[in-house]
C-alpha positions in Angstrom: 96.1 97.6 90.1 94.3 98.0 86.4 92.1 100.8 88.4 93.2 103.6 87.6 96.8 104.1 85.8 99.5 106.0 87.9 102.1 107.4 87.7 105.3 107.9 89.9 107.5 111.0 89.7 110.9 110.3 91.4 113.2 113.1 91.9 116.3 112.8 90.8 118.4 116.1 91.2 117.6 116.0 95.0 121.1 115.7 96.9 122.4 114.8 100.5 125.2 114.5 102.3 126.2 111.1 102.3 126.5 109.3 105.5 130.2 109.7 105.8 129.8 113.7 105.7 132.5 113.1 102.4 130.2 114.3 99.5 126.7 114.2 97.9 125.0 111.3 96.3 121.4 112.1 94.8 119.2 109.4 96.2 116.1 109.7 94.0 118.1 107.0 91.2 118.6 104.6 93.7 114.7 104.7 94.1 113.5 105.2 90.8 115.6 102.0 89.8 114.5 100.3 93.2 110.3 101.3 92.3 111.1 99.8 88.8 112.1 96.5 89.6 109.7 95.8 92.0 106.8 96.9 89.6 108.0 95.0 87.0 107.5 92.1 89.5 103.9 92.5 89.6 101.8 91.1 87.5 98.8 93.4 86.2 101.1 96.5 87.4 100.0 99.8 85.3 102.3 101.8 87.2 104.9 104.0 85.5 108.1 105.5 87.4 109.2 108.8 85.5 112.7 110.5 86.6 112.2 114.1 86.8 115.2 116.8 87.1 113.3 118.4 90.0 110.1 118.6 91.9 111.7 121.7 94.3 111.8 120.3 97.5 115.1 120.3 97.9 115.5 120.7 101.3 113.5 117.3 101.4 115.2 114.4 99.7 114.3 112.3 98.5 110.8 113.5 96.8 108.0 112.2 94.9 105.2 112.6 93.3 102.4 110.1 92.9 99.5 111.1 89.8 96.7 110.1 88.2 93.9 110.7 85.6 91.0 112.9 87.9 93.1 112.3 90.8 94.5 113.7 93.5 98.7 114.9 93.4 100.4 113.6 96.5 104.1 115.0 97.1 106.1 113.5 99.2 109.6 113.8 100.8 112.3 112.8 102.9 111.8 109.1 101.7 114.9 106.5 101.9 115.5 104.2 98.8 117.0 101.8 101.3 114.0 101.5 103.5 110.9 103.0 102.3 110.1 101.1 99.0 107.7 98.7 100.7 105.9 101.8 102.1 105.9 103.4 98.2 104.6 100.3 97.3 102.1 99.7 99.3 101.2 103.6 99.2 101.1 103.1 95.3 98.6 100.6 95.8 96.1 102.3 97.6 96.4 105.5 95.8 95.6 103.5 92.4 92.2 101.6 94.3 91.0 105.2 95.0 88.1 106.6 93.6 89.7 110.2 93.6 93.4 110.1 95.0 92.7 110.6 98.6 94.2 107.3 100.6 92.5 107.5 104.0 95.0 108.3 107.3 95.0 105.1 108.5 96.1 103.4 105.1 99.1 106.1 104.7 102.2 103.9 105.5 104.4 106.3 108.2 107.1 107.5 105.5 104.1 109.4 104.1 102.2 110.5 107.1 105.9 112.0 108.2 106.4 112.9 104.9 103.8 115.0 102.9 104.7 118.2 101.2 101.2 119.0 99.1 98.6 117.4 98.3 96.9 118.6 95.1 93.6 118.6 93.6 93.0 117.8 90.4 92.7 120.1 87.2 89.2 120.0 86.5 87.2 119.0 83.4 86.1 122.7 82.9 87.1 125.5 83.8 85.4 128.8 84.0 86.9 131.8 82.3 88.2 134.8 84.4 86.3 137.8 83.7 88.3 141.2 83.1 
């Protein structure tokens, strides 16, 4: 993946109920730590996972975020550390290939057709000034 560099911004304030209905746990450490092994475990990896207090989706957990240099900002949610690392993964990898950001439909793993929030453009390299 020496393409592009990218990098992945994992939620970590998002919280849920737990599965026994008891209390809260905040799911975005569990895949932050999760995305981190498993990148480490690829060779020629220039991925980097970045913990971030809050991408406000709340209502979404768990969220992230995957950016690059003059690429496209994909935000996604309701991802499961438990089952949808090999979809991150795999997403990662495509989104680093692209040109521009934009991984075609059909390359999208489920968890992130199911799953977008935004998809944002870019900052351009210039940017015109707003008249009075």
């Amino acid at each position: 993946m020496s393409e592009s560099a990218v990098t992945v911004f994992v939620c970590v304030s998002c919280r849920r109920w737990r599965a026994d209905g008891e209390a809260f746990d905040q799911p975005g450490h569990a895949l932050a730590s999760e995305l981190r092994l498993r990148l480490r475990e690829m060779s020629g990896s220039d991925v980097g996972i970045v913990d971030v207090d809050c991408l406000a989706v709340c209502t979404r957990p768990c969220t992230l975020a995957l950016a690059g240099t003059g690429k496209w900002t994909y935000v996604i949610g309701d991802l499961e550390p438990e089952s949808h690392v090999e979809e991150i993964i795999a997403a990662v990898k495509s989104f680093a290939a692209s040109e521009n950001g934009i991984i075609a439909w059909r390359e999208r793993p489920p968890s992130f057709r199911k799953g977008v929030v935004a998809r944002v453009p870019p900052r351009p390299s210039r940017l015109e000034p707003v008249e009075p």
